[in-house]
C-alpha positions in Angstrom: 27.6 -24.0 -27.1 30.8 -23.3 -26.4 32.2 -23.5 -22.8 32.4 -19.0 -22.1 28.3 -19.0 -23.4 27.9 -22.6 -21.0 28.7 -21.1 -18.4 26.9 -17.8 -18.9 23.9 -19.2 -19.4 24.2 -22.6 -17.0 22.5 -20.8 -13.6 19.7 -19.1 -15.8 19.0 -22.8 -17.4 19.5 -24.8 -13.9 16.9 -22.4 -11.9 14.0 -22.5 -15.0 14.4 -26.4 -14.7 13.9 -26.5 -10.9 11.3 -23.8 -11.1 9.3 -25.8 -13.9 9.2 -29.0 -11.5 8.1 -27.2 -8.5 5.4 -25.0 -10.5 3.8 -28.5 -11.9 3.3 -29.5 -8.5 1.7 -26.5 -7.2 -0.2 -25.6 -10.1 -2.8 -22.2 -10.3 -5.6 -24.4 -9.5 -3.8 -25.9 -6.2 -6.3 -24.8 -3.3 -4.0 -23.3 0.0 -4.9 -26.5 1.8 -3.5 -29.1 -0.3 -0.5 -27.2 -1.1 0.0 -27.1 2.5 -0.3 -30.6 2.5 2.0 -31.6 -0.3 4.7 -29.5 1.1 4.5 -31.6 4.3 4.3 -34.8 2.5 7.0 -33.7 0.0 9.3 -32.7 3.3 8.1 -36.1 5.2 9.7 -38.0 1.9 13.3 -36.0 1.7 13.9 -36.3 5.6 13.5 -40.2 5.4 15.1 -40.5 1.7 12.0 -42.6 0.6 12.3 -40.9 -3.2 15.8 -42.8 -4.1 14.8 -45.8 -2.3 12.0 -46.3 -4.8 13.9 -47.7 -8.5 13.3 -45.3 -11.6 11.8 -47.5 -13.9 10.0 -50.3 -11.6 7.5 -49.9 -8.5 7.8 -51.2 -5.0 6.1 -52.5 -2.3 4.8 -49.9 0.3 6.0 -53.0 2.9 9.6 -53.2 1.2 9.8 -49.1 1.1 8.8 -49.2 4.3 11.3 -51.4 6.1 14.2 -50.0 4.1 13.3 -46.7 5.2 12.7 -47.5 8.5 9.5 -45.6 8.3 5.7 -46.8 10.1 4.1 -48.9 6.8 1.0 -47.1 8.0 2.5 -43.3 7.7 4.5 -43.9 4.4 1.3 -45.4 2.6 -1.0 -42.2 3.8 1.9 -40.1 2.7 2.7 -41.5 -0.5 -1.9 -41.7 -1.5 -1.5 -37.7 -0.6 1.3 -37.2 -3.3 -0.5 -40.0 -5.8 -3.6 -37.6 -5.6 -1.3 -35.0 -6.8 0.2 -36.9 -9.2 3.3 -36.6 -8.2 4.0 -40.4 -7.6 2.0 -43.1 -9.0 0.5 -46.2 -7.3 0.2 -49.4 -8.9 -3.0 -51.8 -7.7 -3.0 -50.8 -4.3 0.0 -52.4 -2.7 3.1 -50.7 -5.0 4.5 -47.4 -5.3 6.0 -45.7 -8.0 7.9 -42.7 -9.5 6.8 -40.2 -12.0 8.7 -37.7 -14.2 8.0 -35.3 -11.0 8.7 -37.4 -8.4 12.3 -38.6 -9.8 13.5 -35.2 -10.2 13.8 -34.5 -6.8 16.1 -37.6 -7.0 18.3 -36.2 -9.6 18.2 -32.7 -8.3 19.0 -32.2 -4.7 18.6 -28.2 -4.9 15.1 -29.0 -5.0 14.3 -31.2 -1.7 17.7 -28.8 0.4 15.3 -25.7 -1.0 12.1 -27.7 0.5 13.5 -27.9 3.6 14.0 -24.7 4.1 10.9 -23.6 3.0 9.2 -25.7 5.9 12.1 -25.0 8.6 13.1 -21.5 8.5 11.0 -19.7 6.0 7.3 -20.5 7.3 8.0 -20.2 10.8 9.5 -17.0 9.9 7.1 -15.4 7.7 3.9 -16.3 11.0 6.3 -14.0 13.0 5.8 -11.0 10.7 3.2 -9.3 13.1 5.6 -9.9 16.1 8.6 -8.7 14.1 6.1 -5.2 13.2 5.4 -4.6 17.0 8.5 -4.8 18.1 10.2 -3.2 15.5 11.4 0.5 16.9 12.4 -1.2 20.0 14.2 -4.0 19.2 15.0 -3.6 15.1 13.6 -7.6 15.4 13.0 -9.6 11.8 11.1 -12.0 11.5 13.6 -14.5 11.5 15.0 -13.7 14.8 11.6 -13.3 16.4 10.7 -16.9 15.2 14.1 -19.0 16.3 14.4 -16.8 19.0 18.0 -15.1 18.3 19.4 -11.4 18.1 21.9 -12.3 15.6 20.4 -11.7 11.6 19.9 -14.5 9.1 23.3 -13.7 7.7 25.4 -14.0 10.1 23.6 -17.3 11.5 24.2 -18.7 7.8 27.8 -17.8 7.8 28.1 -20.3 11.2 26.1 -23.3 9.4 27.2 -24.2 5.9 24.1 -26.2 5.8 21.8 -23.3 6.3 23.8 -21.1 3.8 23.3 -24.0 1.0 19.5 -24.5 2.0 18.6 -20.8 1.6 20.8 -20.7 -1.6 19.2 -23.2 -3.5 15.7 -22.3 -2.0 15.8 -18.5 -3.5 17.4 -19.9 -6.7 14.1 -22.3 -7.0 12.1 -19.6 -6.5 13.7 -16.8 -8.1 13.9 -18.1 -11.2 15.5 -15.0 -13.6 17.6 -13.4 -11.0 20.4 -14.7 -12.6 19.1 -13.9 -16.3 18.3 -10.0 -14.7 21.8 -9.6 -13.4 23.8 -10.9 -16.4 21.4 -8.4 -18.4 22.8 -5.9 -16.2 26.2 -6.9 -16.5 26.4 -7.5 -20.2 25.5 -3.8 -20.4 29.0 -2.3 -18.9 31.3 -1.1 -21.8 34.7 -2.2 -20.4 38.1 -0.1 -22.0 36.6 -1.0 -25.5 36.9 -4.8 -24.9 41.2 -4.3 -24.6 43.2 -5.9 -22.1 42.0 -4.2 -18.8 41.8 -4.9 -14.8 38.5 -4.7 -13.0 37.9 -4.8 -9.7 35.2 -6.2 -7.3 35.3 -4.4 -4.0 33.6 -5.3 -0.9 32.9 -9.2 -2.0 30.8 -11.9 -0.5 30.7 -14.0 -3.1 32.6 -14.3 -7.1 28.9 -14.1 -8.9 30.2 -10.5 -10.2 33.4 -11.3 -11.6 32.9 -15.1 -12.7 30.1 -13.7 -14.8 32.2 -10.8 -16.1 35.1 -12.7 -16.3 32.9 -15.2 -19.1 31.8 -12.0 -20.8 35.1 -10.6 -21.3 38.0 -12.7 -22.1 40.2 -10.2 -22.2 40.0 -8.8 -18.6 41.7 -9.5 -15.7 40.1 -9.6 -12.4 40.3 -8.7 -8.4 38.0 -9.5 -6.0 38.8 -8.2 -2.8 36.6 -9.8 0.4 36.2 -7.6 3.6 35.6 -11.0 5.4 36.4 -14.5 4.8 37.6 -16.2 1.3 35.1 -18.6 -0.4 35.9 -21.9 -1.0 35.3 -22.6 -5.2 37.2 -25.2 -7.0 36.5 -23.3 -10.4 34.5 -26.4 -11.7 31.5 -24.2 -13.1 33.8 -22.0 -14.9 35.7 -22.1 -18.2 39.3 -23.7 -17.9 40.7 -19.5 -18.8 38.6 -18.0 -16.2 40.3 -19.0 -12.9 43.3 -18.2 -14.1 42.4 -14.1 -14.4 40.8 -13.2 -10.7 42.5 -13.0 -7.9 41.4 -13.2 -4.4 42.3 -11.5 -2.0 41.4 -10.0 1.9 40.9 -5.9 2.2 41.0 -5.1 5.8 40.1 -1.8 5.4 37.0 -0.3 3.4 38.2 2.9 3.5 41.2 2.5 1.6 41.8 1.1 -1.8 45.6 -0.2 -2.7 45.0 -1.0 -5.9 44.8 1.9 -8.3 44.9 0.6 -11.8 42.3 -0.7 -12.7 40.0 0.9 -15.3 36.4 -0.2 -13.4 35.8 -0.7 -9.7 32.3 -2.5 -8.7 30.3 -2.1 -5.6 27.8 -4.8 -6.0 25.0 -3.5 -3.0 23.0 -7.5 -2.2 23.5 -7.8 1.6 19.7 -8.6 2.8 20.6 -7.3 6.2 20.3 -3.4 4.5 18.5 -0.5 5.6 18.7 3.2 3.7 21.0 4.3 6.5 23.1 1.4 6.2 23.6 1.5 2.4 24.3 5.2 2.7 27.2 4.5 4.8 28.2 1.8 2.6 28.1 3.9 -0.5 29.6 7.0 1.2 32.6 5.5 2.1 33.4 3.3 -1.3 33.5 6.6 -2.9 35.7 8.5 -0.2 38.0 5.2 -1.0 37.7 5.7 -4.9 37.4 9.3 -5.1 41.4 10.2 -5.7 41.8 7.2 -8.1 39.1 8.8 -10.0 40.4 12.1 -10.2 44.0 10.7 -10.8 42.7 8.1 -13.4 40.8 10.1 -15.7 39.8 6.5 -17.9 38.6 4.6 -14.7 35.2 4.8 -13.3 33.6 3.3 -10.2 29.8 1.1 -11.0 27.6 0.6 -8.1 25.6 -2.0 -9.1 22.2 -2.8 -6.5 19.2 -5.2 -6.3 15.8 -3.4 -5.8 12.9 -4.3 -5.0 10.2 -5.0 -7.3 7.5 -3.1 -8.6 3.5 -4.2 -8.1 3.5 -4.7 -12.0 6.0 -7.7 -12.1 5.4 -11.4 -11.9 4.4 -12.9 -8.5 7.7 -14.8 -8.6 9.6 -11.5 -7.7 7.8 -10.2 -4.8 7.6 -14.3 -3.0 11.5 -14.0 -3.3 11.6 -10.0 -1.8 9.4 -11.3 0.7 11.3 -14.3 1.4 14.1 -12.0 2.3 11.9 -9.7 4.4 11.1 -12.1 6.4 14.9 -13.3 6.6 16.3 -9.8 6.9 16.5 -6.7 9.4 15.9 -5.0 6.1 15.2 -5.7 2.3 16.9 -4.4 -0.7 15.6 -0.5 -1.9 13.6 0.4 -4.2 15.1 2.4 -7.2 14.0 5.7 -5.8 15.5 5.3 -2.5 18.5 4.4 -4.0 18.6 7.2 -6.0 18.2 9.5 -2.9 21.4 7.8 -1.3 23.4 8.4 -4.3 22.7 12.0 -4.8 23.4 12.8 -1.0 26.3 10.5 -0.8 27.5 12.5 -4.3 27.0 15.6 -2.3 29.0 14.5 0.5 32.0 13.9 -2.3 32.0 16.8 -4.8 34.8 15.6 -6.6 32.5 12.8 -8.0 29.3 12.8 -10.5 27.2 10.5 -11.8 27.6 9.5 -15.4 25.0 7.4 -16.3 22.4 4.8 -14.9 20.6 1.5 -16.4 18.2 -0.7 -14.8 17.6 -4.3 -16.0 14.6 -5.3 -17.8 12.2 -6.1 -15.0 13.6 -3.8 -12.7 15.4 -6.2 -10.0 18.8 -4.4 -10.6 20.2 -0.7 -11.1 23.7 0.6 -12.4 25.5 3.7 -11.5 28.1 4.7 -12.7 30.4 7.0 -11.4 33.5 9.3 -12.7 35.4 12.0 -11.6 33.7 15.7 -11.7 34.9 16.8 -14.9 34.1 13.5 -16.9 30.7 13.8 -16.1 
């Protein structure tokens, strides 16, 4: 595979392989109670680094574990006979302690014990305060987050203060969310960019480079901008192909309402803040097009996409709606579904007459829409 398809496909493969290990552990026939359990154990384990302590290929005393991990004997051995039961470590006789195929991926992969731990510290707590969060709700706007940990700041923002907590959450909801990645490159290898020629393409309103790494892969010919409202992220390019850094640019736009750059044949509004409500994303949408709508008019080969996660609907897999909720519980709002979307488009559109819309997709299982948007008489 060469390295423009690697990296296309290298989240998809990375999540189905951290979603495979964690579904073999909590299997369909898993009662509540012991999941419970393993989850604890499995958490007790990562805090005190007992998993790389114990060799790959050899077992080892629960007293040697024990003293290297500066763990009670007593506690470890309990722990470790709760995981053995669910075959997720082995014992040998009754005094050694060994890995399985299970147990040592967790030592190989450390997305999967950073997404455990935040599974047991932020996301349970949250999701007991759900009731609390309901009750209070017209008063206070309160999520469940901030009704559990006690502060009137959203998940977001206390994520963009802890690196640690941004990393957690990340590699819990790409555990969990196992085709996210595969629905959005669907989505995005579905835009017909100036007939594969040399073209610029820019991201607007960025919080991250998923957009235009992943476009940049799928069109080699492109150049790219990605213009962030707040703070640059810090990449080193590693994950991408040695041609791709080299074509986006980033750079700070201070001010929503206006966009300097006007040659570019696409603009992109990618729509994936958690901390969304219908109001909020109207304002949101209004305002890109205000920014957009002379360029449109004036360009008549440029077009603005507004691409949006939704919300899933009752018929897909069980996967989809523990992620939504994940970010319910997380949130002071949760992605719309397609229909509401489509009701802030077509007032936003009336609110700028200039503009129509020319044509929308939706991914396979729903998680993502595309709209696309030209001037009035291109429509």
């Amino acid at each position: 595979m060469n390295d423009r398809l690697g990296f296309v496909f290298y989240l998809s493969t990375w999540k189905s392989l951290a979603l495979e290990t964690l579904s073999q552990i909590f299997g369909s026939g898993t009662s509540s109670e012991t999941q419970v359990q393993v989850v604890a154990c499995l958490r007790w384990l990562c805090e005190f680094n007992i998993l790389p302590c114990i060799p790959k290929h050899q077992s080892v005393s629960y007293e040697d574990l024990s003293q290297l991990a500066l763990v009670p004997e007593g506690h470890l051995r309990r722990i470790c006979r709760m995981l053995i039961a669910a075959e997720f470590l082995e014992e040998v006789a009754s005094t050694h302690v060994g890995h399985t195929a299970l147990s040592y991926a967790f030592v190989n992969n450390f997305a999967l014990s950073d997404g455990l731990a935040f599974l047991t510290e932020t996301i349970l707590p949250a999701s007991l305060k759900m009731v609390e969060a309901s009750k209070s709700f017209q008063k206070t706007y309160q999520s469940p987050y901030s009704a559990a940990f006690g502060v009137s700041t959203s998940f977001t923002d206390q994520a963009l203060q802890h690196s640690r907590l941004s990393r957690q959450f990340d590699h819990f909801i790409r555990c969990i969310a196992s085709d996210t990645g595969d629905e959005l490159l669907d989505i995005l290898s579905q835009m017909s960019i100036n007939g594969g020629k040399e073209a610029l393409v820019v991201d607007v309103e960025c919080t991250s480079l998923t957009i235009v790494q992943t476009l940049a892969a799928l069109h080699p010919r492109l150049s790219f901008v990605a213009q962030f409202v707040k703070e640059l992220p810090l990449t080193d390019g590693k994950e991408m192909p040695e041609s791709v850094p080299s074509r986006i640019q980033c750079c700070r736009r201070s001010n929503p309402e206006i966009q300097p750059i006007r040659n570019a044949s696409i603009y992109v509004l990618f729509l994936q803040s958690m901390d969304t409500n219908e109001a909020a994303v109207g304002r949101q949408v209004i305002n890109c097009l205000q920014a957009h709508a002379d360029i449109l008019r004036c360009n008549c080969d440029a077009k603005l996409v507004i691409i949006a996660a939704t919300t899933p609907t009752a018929e897909v897999d069980w996967h989809k709606h523990v992620a939504h909720m994940c970010r319910f519980q997380l949130s002071h709002g949760a992605p719309l579904d397609s229909l509401e979307l489509c009701s802030v488009l077509d007032e936003a559109l009336r609110s700028v007459p200039e503009l129509s819309l020319a044509g929308r997709t939706m991914s396979a299982n729903g998680d993502f829409s595309k709209y696309e948007i030209v001037s009035h008489s291109l429509a």
